[in-house]
C-alpha distance (Angstrom), angle and dihedral (degrees) to the residues before:
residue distance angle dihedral
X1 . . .
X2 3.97 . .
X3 4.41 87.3 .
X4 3.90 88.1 45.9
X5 3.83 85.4 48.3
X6 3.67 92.4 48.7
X7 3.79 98.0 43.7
X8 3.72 86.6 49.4
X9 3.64 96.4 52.9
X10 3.93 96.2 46.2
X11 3.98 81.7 46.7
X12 4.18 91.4 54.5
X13 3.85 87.8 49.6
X14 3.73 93.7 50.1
X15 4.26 86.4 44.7
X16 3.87 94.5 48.4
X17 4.27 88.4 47.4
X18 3.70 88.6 49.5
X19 3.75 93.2 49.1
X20 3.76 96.2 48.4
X21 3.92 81.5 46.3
X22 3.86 91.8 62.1
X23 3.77 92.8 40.6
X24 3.47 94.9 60.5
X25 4.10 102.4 96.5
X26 3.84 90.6 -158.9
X27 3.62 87.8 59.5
X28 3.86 99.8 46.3
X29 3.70 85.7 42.7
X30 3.62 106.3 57.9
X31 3.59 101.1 27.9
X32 3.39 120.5 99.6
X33 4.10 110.1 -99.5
X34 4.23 84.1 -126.4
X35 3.95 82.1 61.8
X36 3.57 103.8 42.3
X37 3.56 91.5 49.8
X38 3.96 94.3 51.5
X39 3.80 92.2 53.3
X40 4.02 94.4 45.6
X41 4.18 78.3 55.9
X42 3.71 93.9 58.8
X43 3.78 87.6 39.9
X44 4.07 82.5 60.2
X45 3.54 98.4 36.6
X46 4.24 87.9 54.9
X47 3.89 97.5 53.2
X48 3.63 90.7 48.3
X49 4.09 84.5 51.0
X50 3.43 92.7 48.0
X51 4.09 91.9 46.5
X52 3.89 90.7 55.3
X53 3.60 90.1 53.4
X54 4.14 100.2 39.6
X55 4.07 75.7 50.6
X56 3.73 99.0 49.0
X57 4.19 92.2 45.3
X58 3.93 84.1 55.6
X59 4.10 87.8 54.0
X60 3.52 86.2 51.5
X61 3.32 92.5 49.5
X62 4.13 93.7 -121.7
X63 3.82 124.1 -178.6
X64 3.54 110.9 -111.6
């Protein structure tokens, strides 16, 4: 439970960079569309990560 925990903390952090990453207008905006695209993927990609893992704690019966 505690490595799940800690694997989906570091994952949140990651998420919550990314989003601020994609918020940021001068970012979207000068980046090529080829870029943006690829980074809104890994966005994607780490909430489903992050939903198999708050999902697997709940199997296990985790706290939290």
């Amino acid at each position: 439970c505690a490595r799940l925990g800690a694997e989906l903390d570091r994952l949140s952090q990651v998420i919550t960079g990314q989003e601020k990453k994609l918020e940021n207008e001068q970012f979207t905006s000068r980046a090529p569309e080829i870029v943006v695209t690829k980074e809104r993927e890994k966005l994607g990609s780490w909430r489903d990560q992050a939903e198999t893992l708050r999902r697997k704690r709940a199997q296990l019966g985790c706290p939290g």
